[in-house]
C-alpha positions as CSV (number, residue, x, y, z in Angstrom):
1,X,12.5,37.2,25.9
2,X,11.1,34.9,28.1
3,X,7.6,34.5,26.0
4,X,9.6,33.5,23.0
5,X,11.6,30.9,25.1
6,X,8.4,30.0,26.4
7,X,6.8,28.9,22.6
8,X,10.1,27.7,21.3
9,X,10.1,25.3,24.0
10,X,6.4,24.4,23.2
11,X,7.3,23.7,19.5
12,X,9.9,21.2,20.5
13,X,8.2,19.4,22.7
14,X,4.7,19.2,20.7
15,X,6.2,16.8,18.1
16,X,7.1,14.6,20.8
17,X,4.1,14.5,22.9
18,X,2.4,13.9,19.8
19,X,4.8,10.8,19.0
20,X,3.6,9.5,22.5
21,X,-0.1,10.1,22.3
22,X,-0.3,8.5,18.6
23,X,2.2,5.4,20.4
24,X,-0.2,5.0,23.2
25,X,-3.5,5.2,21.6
26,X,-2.3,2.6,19.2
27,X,-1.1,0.6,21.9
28,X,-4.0,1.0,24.0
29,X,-6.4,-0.2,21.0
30,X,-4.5,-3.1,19.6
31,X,-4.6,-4.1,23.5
32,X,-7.9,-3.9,23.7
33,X,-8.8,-5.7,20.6
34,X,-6.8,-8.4,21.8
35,X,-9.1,-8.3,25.2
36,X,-11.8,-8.8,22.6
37,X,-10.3,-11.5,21.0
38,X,-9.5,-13.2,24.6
39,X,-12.9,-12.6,25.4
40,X,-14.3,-14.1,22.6
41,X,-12.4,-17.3,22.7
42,X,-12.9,-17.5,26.5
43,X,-9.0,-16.8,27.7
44,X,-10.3,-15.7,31.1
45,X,-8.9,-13.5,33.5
46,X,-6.2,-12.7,30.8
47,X,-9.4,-10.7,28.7
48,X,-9.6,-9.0,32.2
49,X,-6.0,-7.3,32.0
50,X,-5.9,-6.9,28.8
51,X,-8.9,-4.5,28.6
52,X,-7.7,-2.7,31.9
53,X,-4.0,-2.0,30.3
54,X,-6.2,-0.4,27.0
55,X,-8.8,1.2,29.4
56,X,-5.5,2.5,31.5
57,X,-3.6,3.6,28.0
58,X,-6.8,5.5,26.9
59,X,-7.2,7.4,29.7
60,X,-3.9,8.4,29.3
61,X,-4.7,9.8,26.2
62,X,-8.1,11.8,27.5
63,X,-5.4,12.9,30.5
64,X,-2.9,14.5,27.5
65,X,-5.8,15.6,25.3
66,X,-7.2,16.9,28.2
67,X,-10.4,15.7,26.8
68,X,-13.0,14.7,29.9
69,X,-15.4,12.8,27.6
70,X,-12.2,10.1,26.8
71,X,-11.4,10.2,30.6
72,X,-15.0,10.2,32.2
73,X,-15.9,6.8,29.8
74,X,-12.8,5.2,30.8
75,X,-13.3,5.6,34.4
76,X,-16.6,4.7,34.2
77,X,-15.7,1.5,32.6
78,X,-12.9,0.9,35.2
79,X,-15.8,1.3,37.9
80,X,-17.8,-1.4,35.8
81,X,-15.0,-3.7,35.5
82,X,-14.2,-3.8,39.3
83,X,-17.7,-4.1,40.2
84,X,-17.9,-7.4,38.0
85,X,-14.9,-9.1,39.3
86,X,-16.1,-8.1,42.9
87,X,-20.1,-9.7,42.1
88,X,-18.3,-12.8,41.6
């Protein structure tokens, strides 16, 4: 009994954590296009934030997907990041 409590549970709650990961991708790249944008018109620091909330929201989604290639580039770029605003 308690396996099939066990994958009942799972099939709820897959729709739903699917739900969140498609929300926060989205999120995460629509921010990040707007770093882009901010970037390329030269809206400084705000370029800065925006690309750390999509950098933070992707790796999110490498957390969930539990998908180390997703999370490994985005920590890498968040080492990047703080070593430029550091060097000036």
């Amino acid at each position: 009994m308690p396996i099939e409590n066990n994958t009942q549970s799972r099939a709820i709650l897959a729709p739903h954590s699917d739900r969140v990961t498609f929300v926060i991708k989205w999120m995460a790249s629509i921010i990040q296009i707007m770093g882009y944008t901010a970037t390329g018109f030269g809206i400084t620091p705000l370029n800065i934030y925006l690309f750390l909330g999509g950098l933070i929201g992707w790796f999110v989604v490498g957390v969930l997907w539990k998908d180390r290639a997703i999370m490994l580039i985005h920590v890498v770029a968040l080492g990047a990041m703080i070593a430029g605003i550091t060097s000036g």
